[in-house]
N, C-alpha and C positions, 0 to 999 in steps of 0.2 A: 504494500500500500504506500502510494507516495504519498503527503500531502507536502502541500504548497505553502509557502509563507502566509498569501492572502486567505486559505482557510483557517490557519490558527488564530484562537478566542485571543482575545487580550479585556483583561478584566483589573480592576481593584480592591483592596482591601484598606478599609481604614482600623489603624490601632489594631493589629493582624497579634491575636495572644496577648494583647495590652501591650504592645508595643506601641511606640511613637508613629505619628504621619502618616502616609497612604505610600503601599505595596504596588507596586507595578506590577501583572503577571501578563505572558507569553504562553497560554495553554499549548504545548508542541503536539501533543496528541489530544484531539476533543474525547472531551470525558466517554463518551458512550460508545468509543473505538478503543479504549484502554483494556490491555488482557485483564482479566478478573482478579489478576494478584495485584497490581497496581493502580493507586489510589491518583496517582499524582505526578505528571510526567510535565515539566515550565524549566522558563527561565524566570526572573524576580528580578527586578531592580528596587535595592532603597538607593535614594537620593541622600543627601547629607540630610545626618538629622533624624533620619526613619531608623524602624526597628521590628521584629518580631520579637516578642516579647516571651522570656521562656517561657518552657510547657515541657511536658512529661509525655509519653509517648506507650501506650498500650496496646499491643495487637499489630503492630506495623514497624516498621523500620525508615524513617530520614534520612535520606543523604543531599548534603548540600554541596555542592563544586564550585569554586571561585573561578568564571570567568577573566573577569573585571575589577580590579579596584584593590581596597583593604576594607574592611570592618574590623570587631571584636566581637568575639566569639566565647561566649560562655557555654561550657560544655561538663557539664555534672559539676558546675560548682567551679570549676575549672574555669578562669576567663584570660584568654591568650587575644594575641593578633589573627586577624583570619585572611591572608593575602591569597591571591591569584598566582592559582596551582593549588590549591590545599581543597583536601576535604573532610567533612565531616559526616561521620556515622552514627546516626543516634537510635539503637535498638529498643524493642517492647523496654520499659522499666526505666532508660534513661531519659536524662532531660540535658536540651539545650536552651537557645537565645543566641541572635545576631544583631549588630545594630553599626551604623555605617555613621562617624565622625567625620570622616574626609570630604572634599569638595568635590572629589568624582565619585560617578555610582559607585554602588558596591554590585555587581550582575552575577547570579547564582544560579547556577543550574540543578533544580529542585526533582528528588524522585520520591515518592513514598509509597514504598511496598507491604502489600499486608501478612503475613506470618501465615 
């Protein structure tokens, strides 16, 4: 199945997990073409300022991929740099947070798989 740039959704979240600002999404796969194990197939842009706000993850698996940019990354508690090249995996039981200080986006390529 090919799609096309022009059929990918592109949507918003404001305060996305109590986070800051409004979430950019890139839906790469529309939701009702997603194999059954995958919740969540985008790329995200925060802008300076934005944020996904942690959360805890039950039944499913996150991974987040740095396109673009730098943020911080809070990862069980854990809060590092989150640059481009890195990623994060946040299984059933963990919890993260991302949140983008810098002047350029922070671009993340988002998958959530379900267990």
């Amino acid at each position: 199945m090919l799609i096309r740039s022009s059929g990918m959704q592109k949507t918003q979240r404001e305060r996305l997990r109590g986070g800051d600002g409004t979430i950019d999404f890139l839906h790469i796969v529309p939701a009702e073409e997603l194999p059954s194990k995958l919740r969540v197939c985008a790329v995200i842009d925060l802008k300076k300022g934005c944020g996904i706000g942690e959360h805890t993850h039950q039944g499913d698996t996150e991974i987040y991929y740095v396109l673009e940019g730098e943020g911080v990354l809070c990862d069980n508690g854990a809060v590092r740099p989150f640059r481009k090249g890195d990623c994060n995996v946040c299984g059933s039981g963990g919890s993260h947070a991302v949140y983008n200080e810098k002047d350029e986006t922070l671009k993340i390529f988002e998958v959530i798989v379900f267990e």
